[in-house]
C-alpha positions in Angstrom: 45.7 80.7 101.1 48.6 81.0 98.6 51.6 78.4 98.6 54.5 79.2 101.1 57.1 77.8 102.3 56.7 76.3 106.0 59.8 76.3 107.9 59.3 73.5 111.2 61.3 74.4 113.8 62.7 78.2 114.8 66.1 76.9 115.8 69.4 78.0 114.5 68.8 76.4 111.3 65.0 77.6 111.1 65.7 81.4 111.5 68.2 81.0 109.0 66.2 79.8 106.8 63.1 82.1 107.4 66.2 85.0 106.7 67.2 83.4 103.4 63.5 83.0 102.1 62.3 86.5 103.4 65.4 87.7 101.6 64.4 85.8 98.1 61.3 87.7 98.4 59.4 84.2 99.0 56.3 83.9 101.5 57.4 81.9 104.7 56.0 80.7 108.0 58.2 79.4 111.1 56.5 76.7 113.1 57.9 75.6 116.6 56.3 72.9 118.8 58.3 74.3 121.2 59.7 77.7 122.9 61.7 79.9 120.8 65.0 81.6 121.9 64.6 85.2 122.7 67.3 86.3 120.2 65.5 84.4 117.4 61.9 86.1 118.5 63.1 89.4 118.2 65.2 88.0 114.9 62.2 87.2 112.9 59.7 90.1 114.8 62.5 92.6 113.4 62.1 90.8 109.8 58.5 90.7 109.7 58.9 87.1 109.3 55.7 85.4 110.6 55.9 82.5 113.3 54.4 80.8 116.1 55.8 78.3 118.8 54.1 76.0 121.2 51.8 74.4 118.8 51.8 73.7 115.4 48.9 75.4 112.9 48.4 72.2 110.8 45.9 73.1 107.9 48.7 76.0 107.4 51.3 73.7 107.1 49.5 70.6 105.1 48.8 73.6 102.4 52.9 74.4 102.2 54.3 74.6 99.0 57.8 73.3 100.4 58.7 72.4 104.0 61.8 73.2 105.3 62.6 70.7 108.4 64.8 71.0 111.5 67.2 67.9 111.6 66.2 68.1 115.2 62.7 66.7 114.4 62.7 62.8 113.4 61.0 61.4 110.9 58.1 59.5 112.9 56.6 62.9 114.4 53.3 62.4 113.3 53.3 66.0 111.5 56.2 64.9 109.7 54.5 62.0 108.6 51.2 63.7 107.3 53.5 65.7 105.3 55.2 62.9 103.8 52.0 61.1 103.2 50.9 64.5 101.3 53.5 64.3 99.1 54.6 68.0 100.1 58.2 68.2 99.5 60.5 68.5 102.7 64.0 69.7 102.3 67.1 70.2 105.3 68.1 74.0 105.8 71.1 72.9 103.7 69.9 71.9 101.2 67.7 75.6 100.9 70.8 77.1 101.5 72.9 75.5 98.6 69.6 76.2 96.0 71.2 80.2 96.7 74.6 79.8 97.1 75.4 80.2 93.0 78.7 79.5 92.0 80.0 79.0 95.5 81.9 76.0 96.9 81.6 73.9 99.4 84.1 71.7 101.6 81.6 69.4 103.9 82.6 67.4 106.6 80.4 64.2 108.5 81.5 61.5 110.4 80.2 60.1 113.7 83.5 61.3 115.4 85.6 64.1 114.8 83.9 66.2 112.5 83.3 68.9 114.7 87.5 69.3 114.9 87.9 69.0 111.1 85.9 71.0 110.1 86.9 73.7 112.8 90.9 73.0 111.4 89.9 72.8 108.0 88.7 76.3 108.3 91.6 77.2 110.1 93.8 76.1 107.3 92.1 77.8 104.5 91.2 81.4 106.5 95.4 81.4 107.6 95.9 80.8 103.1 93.4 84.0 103.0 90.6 81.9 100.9 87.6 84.0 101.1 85.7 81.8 103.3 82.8 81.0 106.2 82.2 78.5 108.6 78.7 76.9 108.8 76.1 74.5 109.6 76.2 72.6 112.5 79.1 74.0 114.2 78.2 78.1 114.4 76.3 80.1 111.8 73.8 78.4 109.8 74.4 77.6 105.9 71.3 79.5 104.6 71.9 82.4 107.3 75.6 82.5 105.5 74.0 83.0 102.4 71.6 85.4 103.1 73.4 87.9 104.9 77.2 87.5 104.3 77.5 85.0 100.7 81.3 83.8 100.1 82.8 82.0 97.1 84.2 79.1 99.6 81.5 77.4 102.7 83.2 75.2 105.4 80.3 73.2 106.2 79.8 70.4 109.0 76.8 68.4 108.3 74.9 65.7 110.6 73.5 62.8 108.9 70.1 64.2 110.0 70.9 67.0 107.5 72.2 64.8 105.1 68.4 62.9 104.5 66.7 65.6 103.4 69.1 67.3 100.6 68.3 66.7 97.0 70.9 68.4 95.2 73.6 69.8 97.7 76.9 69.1 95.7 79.8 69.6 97.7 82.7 70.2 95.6 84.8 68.3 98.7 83.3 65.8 100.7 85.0 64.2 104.0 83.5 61.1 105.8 85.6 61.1 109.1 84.6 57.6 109.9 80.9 55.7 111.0 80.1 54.2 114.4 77.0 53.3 115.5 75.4 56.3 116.8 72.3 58.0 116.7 71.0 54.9 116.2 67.4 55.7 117.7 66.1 57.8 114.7 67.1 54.9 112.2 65.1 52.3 113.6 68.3 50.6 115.1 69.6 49.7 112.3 72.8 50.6 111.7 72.7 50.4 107.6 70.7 53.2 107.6 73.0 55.5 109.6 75.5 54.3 107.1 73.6 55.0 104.0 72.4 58.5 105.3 76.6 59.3 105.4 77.3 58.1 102.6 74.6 60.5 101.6 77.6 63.4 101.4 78.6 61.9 98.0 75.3 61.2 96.5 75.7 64.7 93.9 79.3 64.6 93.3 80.3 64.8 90.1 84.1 63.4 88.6 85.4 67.1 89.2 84.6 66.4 92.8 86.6 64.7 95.4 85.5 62.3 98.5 88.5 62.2 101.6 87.5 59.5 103.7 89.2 57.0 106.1 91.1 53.7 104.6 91.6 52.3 108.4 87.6 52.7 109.1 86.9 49.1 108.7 82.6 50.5 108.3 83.8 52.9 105.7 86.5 50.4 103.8 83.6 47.7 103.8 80.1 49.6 102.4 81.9 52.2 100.0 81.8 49.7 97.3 77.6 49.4 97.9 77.9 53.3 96.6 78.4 54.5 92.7 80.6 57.6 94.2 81.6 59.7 91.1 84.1 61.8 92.6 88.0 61.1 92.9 88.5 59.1 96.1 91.3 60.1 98.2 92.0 58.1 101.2 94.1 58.7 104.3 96.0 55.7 106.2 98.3 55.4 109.4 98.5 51.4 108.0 99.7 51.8 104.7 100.7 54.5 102.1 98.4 55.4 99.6 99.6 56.7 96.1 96.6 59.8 96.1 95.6 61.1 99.9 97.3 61.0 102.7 99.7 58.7 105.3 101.1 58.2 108.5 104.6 56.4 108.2 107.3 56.9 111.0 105.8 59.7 112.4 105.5 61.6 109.5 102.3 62.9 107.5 102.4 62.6 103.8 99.9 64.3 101.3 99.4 63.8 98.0 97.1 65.6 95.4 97.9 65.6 92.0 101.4 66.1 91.7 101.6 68.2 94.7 103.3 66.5 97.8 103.2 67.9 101.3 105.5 66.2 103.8 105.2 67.3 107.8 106.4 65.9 111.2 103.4 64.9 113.1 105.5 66.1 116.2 104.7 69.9 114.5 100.8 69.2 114.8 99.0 71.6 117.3 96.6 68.8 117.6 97.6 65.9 119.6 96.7 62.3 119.7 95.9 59.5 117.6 92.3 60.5 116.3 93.9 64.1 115.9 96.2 62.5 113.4 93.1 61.3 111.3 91.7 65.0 111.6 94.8 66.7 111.0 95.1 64.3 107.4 91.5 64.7 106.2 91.9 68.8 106.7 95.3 68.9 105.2 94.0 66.9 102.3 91.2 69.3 101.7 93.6 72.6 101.8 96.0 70.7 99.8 93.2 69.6 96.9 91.8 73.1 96.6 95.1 74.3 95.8 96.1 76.2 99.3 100.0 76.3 99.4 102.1 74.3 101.4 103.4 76.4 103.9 100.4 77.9 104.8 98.9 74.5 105.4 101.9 73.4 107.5 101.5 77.0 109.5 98.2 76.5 110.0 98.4 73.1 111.4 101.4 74.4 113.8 99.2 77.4 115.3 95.4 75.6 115.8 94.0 76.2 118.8 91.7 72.8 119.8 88.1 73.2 121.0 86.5 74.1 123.5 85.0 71.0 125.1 87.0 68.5 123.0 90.3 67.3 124.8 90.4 70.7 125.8 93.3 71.0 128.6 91.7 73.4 132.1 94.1 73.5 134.2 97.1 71.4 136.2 96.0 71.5 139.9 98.9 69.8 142.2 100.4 68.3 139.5 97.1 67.2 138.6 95.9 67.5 134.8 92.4 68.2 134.2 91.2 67.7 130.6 87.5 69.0 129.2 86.3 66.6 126.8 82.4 67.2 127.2 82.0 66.8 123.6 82.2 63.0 123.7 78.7 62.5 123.7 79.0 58.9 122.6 81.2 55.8 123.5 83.5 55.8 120.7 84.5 59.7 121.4 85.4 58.5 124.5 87.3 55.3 123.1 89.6 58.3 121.3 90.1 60.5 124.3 91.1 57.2 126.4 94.0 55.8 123.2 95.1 59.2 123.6 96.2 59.2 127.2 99.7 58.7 128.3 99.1 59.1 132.1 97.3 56.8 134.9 93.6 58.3 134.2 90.7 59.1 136.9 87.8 59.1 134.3 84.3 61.3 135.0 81.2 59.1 132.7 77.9 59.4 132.9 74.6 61.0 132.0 71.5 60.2 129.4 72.9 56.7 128.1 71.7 56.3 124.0 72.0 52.7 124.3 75.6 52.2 125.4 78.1 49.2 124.5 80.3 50.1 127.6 82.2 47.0 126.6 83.8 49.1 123.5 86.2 51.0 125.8 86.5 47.9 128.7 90.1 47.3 127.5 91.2 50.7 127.0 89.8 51.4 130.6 91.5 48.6 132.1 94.8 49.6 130.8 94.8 53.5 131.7 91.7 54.0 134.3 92.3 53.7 137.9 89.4 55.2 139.0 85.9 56.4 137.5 83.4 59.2 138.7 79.7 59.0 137.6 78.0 62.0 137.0 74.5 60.7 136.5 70.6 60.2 137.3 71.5 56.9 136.9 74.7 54.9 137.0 74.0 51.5 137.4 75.1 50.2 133.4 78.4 52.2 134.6 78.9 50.1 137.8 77.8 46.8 136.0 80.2 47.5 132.9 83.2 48.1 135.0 82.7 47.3 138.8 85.4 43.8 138.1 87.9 45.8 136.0 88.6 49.4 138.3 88.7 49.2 141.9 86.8 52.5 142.6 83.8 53.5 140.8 81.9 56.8 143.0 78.8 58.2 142.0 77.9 62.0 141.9 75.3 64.5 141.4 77.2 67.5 140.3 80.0 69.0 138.3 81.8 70.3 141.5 81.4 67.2 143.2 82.8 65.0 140.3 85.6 67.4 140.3 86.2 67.3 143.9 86.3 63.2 144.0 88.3 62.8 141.2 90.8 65.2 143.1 90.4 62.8 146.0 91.8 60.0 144.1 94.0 61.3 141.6 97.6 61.3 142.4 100.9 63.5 141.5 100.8 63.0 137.8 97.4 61.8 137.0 95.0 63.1 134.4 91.3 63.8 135.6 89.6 62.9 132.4 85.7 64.3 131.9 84.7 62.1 129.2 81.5 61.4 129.9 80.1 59.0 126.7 76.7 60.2 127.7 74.4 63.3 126.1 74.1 66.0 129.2 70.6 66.3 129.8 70.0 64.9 133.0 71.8 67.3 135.4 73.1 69.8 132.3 71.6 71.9 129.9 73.6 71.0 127.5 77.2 69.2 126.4 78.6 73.1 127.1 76.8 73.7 129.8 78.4 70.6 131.4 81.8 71.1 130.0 81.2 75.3 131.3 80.0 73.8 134.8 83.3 71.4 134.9 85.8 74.1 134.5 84.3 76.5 137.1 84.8 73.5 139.8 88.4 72.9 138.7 89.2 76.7 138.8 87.6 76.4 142.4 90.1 74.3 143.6 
């Protein structure tokens, strides 16, 4: 059998990849242990793109010239480690992607909160200053789908560290590291240097016409950048103290610098609000303002941005009862951010597939602005431990209509419902959307 090029896993990124290589004219094979997606069936049927799903044909896939992997499959899958021990190359779909993309450029964006949102408003930014430009990777289209169907001179690309460990030469031309908590943590053998190192990652190609943004407050970031030889031109962003290059927070407003360019802007005329949006809204304006973007358009762009769906994403006021959607926050720290950012008494919905939670992370925060908490859970009982001293009523739930109702219940005049869960979905939801989708229907119901 001639050399091909195995792609494992038929996801998103896998179809997009099969596209790209089909396109390139090079022999490919999709592989999924699991069930495919109807859309992607047909997808690869209609590009006479071979696959199967369910089972994996190994002696096909140990005699693959290159394997293309799914960051959705870890690195001690047994088939991933025959291949390893092989020595067969294994590559992430974005780092296929940028071996096509030519002279193309590419703004990335990682960190363990917030990227998701800055990479969204950096996009934002640059399509209002008409840069000819796509959004891709984890949040939408795929990277190597981008390329193969619809290449642009500019990629907006928001990359997971599980991307970032298998690329060998993707160079982005701007890097931003949001910030680093511990996260994830399961596929890097619990240690947390590893999860940094594999962020870090982002600058590993950069060259000194490049330019890493990356958090000065982020005591993680601040304390292992100097463990890296980064190459690029650092440019930091800080609501603690003015930098001379980047960006800065000082008496409420936002300062950019790039060169000799300056861009000054109340933080009152950001569409985004709260603290962590602040760090967002600096990291994206330092990216439109180092590729050269004009002022105004940045400042226009971060007036009219439209936030999320399922990240602090406000459903509805119900009896003078406000009901925020932030299903995104997946992890404690997200939900650390959506708590700092409340203003009003909170009645907070948790719960769901715990990754190892340090509930004690948000046990201030919760103590100053939560008065009461709804679990939405198979299993509560790290909630109730965590926090049954601190708030004086913690319910438990088995729905999304029933968390809404009881949170109702005990929400008064003025109160913000909060669904914040710091839990993945997958007990009672499909998925984060799916819960955040499922939420909204029950406060519409009221």
């Amino acid at each position: 059998m001639s050399k091909e090029i195995i792609i494992l896993g038929g996801g998103e990124s896998g179809v997009g990849a099969a596209l790209l290589a089909k396109q390139k004219g090079l022999p490919c094979f999709v592989s999924d242990g699991g069930r495919l997606r109807e859309e992607h069936r047909k997808e690869l049927s209609a590009a006479s793109i071979e696959f199967e799903e369910g089972s994996h044909s190994e002696e096909r896939i140990m005699n693959a010239h290159l394997v293309i992997k799914s960051p959705g499959i870890p690195e001690k899958n047994e088939l991933v480690k025959k291949i390893r021990l092989k020595g067969i190359e294994v590559i992430s779909e974005i780092e296929w992607a940028s071996r096509f993309m030519g002279d193309s450029k590419v703004i990335a964006i990682t960190g363990s909160n917030g990227k998701t949102t800055t990479t969204a408003l950096t996009f934002h930014i640059c399509r209002h200053a008409n840069l000819d430009c796509a959004l891709v990777g984890n949040i939408g289209t795929s990277f190597a789908r981008q390329v193969a169907e619809d290449p642009k001179p500019w990629y907006i690309v928001e990359v997971s560290s599980f991307q970032l460990d298998d690329i060998v030469h993707f160079r982005p031309h701007v890097a931003i590291l949001t910030n680093i908590t511990e996260d994830h943590l399961d596929r890097y053998e619990y240690i947390f240097n590893n999860y940094i190192r594999s962020k870090f990652r982002i600058t590993m190609n950069q060259q000194a016409t490049d330019h890493f943004i990356y958090c000065e407050d982020d005591e993680v970031t601040k304390t292992h950048i100097k463990e890296f030889s980064i190459l690029s031109n650092p440019l930091p962003f800080s609501m603690r103290k003015e930098v001379l290059q980047g960006a800065f927070i000082k008496d409420q407003e936002m300062t950019v610098v790039t060169g000799d360019e300056k861009l000054q802007m109340s933080i009152y005329d950001f569409a985004l609000k709260g603290k962590h949006n602040q760090y967002n809204t600096m990291a994206a304006g330092l990216a439109a303002s180092v590729i050269g973007l004009r002022k105004n358009k940045i400042r226009e762009a971060i007036q009219s941005f439209e936030a999320l769906e399922h990240r602090m994403e406000h459903v509805a006021s119900v009896r003078g009862v406000e009901f925020i959607n932030d299903s995104k926050a997946t992890n404690v720290n997200s939900t650390w951010y959506a708590l700092e950012s409340m203003t009003a008494p909170v009645i907070l919905i948790l719960g769901g597939v715990d990754k190892g939670n340090d509930y004690s992370l948000i046990l201030e925060l919760v103590k100053e602005k939560v008065k009461g908490i709804v679990c939405m859970g198979t299993d509560n009982t790290k909630i109730h431990q965590a926090f049954q001293n601190d708030v004086a009523v913690i319910v438990n739930t088995t729905s999304a209509a029933e968390a809404v109702h009881s949170a109702f219940q005990l929400a008064d005049k003025g109160d913000v419902v909060l669904l914040s869960p710091a839990c993945a979905s997958f007990d009672l939801f499909k998925n984060y959307e799916d819960r955040g989708n499922q939420f909204k229907d029950a406060v519409k119901a009221l």
